[in-house]
C-alpha positions in Angstrom: 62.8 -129.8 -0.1 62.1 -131.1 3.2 59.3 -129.3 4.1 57.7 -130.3 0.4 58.3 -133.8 1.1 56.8 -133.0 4.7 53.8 -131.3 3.5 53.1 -133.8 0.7 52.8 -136.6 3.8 50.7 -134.7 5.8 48.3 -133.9 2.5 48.2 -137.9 2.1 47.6 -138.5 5.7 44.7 -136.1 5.7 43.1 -137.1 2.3 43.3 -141.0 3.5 40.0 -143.1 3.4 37.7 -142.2 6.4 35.4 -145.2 7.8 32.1 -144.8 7.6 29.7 -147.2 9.8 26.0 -147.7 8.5 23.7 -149.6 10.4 20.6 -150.9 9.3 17.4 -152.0 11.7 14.6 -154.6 10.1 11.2 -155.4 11.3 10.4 -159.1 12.2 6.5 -160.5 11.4 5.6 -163.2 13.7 4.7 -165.9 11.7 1.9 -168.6 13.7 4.0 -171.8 14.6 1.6 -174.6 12.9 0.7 -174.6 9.2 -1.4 -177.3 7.8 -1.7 -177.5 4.1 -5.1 -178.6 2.9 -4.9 -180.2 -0.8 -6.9 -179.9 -3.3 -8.9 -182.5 -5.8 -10.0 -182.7 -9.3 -11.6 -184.9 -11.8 -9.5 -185.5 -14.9 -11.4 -185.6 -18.4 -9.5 -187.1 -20.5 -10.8 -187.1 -24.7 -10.3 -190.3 -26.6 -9.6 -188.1 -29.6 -5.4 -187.7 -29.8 -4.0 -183.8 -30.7 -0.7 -183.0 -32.2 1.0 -179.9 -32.5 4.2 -179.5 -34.2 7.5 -176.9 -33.3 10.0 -176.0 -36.4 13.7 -174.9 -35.7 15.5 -173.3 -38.4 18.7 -175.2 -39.4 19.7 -172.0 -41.3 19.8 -169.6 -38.9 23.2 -170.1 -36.5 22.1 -167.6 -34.0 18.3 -168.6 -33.4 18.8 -172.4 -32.5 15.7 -173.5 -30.3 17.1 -177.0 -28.0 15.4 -180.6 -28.1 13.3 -179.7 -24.8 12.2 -176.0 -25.9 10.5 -177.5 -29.6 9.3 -180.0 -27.1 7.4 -177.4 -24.8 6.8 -175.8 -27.7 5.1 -179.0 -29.5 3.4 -179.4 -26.1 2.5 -175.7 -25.9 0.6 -175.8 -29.9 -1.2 -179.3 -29.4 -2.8 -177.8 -26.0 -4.1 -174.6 -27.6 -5.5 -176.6 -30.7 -7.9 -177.8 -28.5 -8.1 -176.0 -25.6 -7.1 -178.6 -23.1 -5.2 -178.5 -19.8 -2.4 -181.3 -20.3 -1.6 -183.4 -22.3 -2.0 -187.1 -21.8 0.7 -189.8 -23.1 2.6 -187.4 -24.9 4.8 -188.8 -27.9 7.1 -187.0 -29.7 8.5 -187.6 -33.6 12.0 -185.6 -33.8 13.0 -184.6 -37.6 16.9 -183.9 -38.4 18.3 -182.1 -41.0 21.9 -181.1 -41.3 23.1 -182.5 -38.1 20.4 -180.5 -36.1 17.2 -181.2 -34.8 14.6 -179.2 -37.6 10.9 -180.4 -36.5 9.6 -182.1 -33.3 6.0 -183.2 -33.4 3.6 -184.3 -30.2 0.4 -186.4 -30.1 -1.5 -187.4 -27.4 -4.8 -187.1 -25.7 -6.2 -183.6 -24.8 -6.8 -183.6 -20.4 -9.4 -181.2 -19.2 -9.3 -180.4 -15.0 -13.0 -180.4 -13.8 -14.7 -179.9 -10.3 -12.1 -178.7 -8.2 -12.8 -179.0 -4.7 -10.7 -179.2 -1.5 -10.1 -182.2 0.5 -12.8 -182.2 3.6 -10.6 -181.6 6.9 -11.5 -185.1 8.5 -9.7 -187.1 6.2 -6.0 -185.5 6.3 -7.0 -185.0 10.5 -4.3 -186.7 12.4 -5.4 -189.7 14.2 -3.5 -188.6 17.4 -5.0 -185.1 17.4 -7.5 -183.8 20.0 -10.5 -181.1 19.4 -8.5 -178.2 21.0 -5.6 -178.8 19.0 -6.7 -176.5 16.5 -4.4 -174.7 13.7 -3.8 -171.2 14.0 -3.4 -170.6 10.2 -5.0 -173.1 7.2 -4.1 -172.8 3.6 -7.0 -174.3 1.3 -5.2 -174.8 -2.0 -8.3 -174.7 -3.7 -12.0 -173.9 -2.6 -12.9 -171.6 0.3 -11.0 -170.8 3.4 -13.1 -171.7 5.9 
């Protein structure tokens, strides 16, 4: 009995949990210290015309309830594509209830086209205090050409 008991600890001493150790390396990019940003502008056409678009939730159905900002979006979404815009300008919304929940939400406002985009030149966002050798090692043009 003893030399069951014995073996049985030695089996659970030898099947035990082993430690493994896993070591990983990574590679590090060098990024360049100085980033400027260089914004970008656009003219704004906006159409004296108003749009609307409309988004319907179904009171009916438990499962497939649509919330007050998603029919909004959605409202948003419908008017834009209507037309063919970019935003929409002086956006008002009508909400409809029925049973307790919001049923139809409903947008107007003026169509905005984005035209002539262009990026801002360099010597207006230079800072005053910076000198010609001072020059950025990377620039990010968020619109136009890198130059």
């Amino acid at each position: 009995m003893r030399k069951l008991i014995l073996f049985a600890l030695v089996a659970m001493l030898c099947s035990s949990c082993a430690v493994t150790y896993k070591t990983r390396t990574a590679r590090m990019a060098t990024v360049p210290a100085t980033f400027w940003t260089i914004p970008s502008l656009a003219d704004l056409e906006v159409k004296e015309e108003k749009v609307s678009g409309n988004s319907e939730g179904d009171v009916n159905r438990r499962k497939f309830f649509l919330g007050k900002k998603v029919q909004e979006d959605n409202a948003i979404v419908k008017a834009l594509q209507s037309c063919g815009a970019d935003v929409l300008i002086e956006p008002q919304f009508v909400y409809e209830y029925k049973k307790a929940r919001l049923q139809k939400v409903t947008v107007t406002g003026y169509p905005g086209y984005f035209r002539n985009f262009r990026a801002v030149p360099y010597e207006d966002i230079k800072p005053k205090d910076c000198d010609k050798e001072a020059v950025p090692q990377v620039v990010i043009y968020s619109a136009g050409e890198q130059k």
